[in-house]
N, C-alpha and C positions, 0 to 999 in steps of 0.2 A: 637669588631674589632680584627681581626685573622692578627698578624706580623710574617711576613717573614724577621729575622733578619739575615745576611750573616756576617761571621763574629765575632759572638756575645760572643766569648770566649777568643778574644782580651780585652785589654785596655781598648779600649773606648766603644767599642761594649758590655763588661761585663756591663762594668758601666750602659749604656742604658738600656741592658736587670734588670738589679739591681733595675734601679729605676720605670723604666714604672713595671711593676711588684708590687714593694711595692707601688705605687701611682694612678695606672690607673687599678681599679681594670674589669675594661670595659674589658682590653685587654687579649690576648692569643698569646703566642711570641712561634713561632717555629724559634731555630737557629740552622743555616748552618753553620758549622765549618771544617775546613780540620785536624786544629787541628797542626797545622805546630811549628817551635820551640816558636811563642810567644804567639801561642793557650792555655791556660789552665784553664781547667774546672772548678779548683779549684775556679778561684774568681768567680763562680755561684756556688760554694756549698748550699748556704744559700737559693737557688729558685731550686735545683734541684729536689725538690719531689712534687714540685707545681704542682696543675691540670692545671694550667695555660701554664707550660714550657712543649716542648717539645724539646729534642736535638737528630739532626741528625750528622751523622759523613759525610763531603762530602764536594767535588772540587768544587768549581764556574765554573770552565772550561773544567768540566766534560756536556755537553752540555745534553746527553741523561740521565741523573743522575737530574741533573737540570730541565728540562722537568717532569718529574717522579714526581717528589716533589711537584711541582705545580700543577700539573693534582691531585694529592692526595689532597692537602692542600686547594688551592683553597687562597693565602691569600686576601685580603683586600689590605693591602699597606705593599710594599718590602723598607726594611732599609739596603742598601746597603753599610756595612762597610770594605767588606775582600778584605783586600788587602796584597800586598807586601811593607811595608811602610818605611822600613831604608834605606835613602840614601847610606852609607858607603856600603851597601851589594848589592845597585844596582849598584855599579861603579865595585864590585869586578866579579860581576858576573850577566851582565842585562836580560838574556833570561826569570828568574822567575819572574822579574816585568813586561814584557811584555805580559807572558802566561797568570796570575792570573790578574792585573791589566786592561789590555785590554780587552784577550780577554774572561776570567771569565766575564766582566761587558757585553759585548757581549751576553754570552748563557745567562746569567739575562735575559736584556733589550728583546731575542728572547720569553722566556718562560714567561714573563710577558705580552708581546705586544699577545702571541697565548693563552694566559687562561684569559687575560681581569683583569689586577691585577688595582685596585682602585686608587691607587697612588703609585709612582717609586721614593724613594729620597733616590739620589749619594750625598755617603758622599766623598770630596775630602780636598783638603788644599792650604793654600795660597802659597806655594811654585811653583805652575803650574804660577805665576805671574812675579816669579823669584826674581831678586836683582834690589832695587829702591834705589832713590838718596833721601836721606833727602832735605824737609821734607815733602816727597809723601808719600801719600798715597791709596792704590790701590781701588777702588771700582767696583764693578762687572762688569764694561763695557770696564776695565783697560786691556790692549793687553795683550796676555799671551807670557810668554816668558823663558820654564822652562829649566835648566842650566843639570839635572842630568836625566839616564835613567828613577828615579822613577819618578819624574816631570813631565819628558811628557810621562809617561805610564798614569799618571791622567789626565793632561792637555787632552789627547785624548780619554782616556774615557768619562772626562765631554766633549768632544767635541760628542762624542757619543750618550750616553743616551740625549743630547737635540738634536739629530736628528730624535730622536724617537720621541719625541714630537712633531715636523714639519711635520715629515713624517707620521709619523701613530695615530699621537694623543695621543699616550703615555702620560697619566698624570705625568709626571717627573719635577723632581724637586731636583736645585743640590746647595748643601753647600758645603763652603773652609774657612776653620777654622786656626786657628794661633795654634802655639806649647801648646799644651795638657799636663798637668803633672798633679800627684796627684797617690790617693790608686792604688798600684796590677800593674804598670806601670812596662813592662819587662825592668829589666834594662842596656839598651844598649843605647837608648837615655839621653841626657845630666841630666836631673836633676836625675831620679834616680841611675844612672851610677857614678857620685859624690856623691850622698849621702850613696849608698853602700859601694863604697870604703873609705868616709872619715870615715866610722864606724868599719870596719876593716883596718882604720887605711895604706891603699895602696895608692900609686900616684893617684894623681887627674889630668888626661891627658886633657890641653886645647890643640886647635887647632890655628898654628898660633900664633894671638897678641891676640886673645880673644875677639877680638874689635864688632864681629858678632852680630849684634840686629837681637833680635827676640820679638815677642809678645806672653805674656806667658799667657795661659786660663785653669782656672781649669776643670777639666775632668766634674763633675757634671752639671759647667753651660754650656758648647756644646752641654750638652745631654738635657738641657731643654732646648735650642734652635732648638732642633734638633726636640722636641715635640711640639716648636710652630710655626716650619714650617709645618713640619708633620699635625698639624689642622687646621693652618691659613693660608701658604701659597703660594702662585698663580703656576701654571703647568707653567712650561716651562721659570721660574724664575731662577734667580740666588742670593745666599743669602750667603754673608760675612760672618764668624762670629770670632770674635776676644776679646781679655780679657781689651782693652785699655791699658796695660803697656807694652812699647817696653824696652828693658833691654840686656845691653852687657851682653853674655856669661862669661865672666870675674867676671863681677857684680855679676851673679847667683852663681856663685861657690863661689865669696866669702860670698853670705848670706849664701850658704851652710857650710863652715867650720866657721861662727859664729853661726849658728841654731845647728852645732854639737860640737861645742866647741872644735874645732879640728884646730892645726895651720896650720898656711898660708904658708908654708912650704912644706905643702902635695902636692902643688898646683905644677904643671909640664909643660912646653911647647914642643909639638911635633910638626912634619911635617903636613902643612894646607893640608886638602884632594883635591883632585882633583874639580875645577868649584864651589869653594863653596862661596854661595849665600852671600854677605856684610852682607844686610839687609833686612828684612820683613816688611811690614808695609800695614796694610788693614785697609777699616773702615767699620764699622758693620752698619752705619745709616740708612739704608735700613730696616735691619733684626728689626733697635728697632723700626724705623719709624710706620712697617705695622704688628705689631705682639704684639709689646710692651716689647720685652723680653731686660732685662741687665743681666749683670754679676752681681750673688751674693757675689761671696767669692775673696775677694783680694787679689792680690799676699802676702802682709803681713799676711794674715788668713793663706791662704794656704798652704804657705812656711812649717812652722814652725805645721804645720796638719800631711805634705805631711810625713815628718823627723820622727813625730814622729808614721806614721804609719809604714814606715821602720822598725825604731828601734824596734818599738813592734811587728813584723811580722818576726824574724831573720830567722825562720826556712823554711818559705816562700821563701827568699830570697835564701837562700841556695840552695833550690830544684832547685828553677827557674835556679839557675848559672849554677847545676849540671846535669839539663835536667831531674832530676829525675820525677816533676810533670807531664811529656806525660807519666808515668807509673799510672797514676789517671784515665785516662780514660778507661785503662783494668781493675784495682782493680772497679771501680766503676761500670762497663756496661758488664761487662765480661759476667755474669749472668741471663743479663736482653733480 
């Protein structure tokens, strides 16, 4: 099976290409990357000489680029990860989560629906559901109701790709996942953002009282859920997936300065951002119901994994702050 991964030099999208790669040796992952500041090649070092990986440099919302790709590749099934995904940077400035988010998902959903691609699955997030009152929680049928520009640039994407499957039969199929942490995480969201700075020792900026529940899922198990939608399930579906621990922000930072041995003192309060969401809360009984899939790894495993891949990765970290590693995809492809 030939994947079309969008995305896949992200976060979460590495992680995916990382593991289908070492475990699914059936498959053949070409990723689409723009390559933008949380793109970096570097965490697919380890599959980059694989017959298996092919990487391309390139826009989602580049329409005739996108087209191009397909008509060559021909995939099987599109793993649609690239997006615009930090709230803070879509309040500061929303035109790039509506261009890549919306209407990137757009020349996809066009160039898939005109080469006949095998199966379409939008990776989205629980935040297109917004802020719930304890002790709700949201299941796929739940109204959407999202607070920030990045929110409803997803919220109307998933509103999107499943009109392609209404309308044109697009085999699509859309996930919305709770907050992701874990290895090679750019750090600007909350947990690696804390963990960097309490290791060099700098303010650890909360928002607000701290009081914000979220539900925390380790990067690995999304991406096996994300493989046993991907095999098992149904078009035109919609599929939860979440870590079952919801957890004040406050909470997390302080297992972070006891995971780093760092006082409670680093810990800081700033100005709340603008619309920002109380609470998150989804339930995934769907996705275990028809699939069979849980979470492996526990927020207690994970925590204290996440830390200490941090710590052992310093020079990593370094690059990523200094923007150094977009200089990896010239040293690396310059030649090739």
């Amino acid at each position: 099976m030939k994947l079309l991964v969008t995305g896949g030099a992200g976060f979460i999208g590495s992680a995916f290409v990382r593991l289908v790669l070492k475990e699914h040796p059936r498959f053949r992952v070409v990723n689409l990357d723009k390559l933008t500041y949380a793109g970096n090649l570097e965490n697919l070092a380890e599959v980059a000489e694989s017959p298996k990986y092919r990487f391309v440099k390139g826009d989602i919302a580049d329409g005739e680029a996108v087209e191009k790709l397909f008509a060559q590749e021909k995939p099987d099934a599109v793993v649609h990860f690239a997006a615009e995904s930090h709230v803070d940077r879509s309040i500061l400035s929303p035109e790039p989560v509506v261009r890549t988010n919306f209407h990137g998902t757009f020349c996809l959903l066009e160039a898939a629906r005109r080469n006949g691609a095998g199966r379409f699955l939008h990776v989205s997030t629980d935040e297109v559901y917004g802020s719930l009152e304890e002790p709700r929680e949201a299941d796929e049928n739940y109204p959407l109701n999202p607070s920030s520009p990045y929110s409803a640039s997803k919220a109307g994407s998933d509103l999107l790709a499943l009109s392609y499957h209404t309308t044109y039969k697009l085999p699509v199929t859309v996930t919305r996942a709770s907050n992701n942490y874990g290895p090679f995480q750019f750090p600007e969201k909350l947990i690696p953002l804390m963990i960097s700075n309490a290791l060099e020792n700098k303010p650890l900026p909360i928002y607000g009282d701290g009081r914000q529940v979220r539900d925390w899922l380790f990067v690995e198990d999304h991406c096996r859920a994300l493989l046993a939608v991907l095999e098992n399930g149904r078009s035109g579906q919609i599929y939860n997936i979440g870590g079952s621990l919801a957890l004040p922000n406050r909470e997390v930072v302080e297992r972070i300065l006891e995971a780093t041995d760092k006082p409670a003192t680093l810990m800081t309060t700033v100005t709340d951002r603008p619309g920002h969401d109380r609470r998150y809360a989804l339930s995934s009984a769907k996705l275990q119901r028809e699939t069979g899939w849980a979470p492996l790894v526990s927020f207690e495993e994970g925590l204290p994994l996440t830390v200490r891949w941090y710590r052992d990765n310093s020079d990593w970290v370094r690059r990523v702050k200094s923007g150094e590693y977009q200089q990896y995809y010239e040293r690396n492809y310059a030649n090739r």
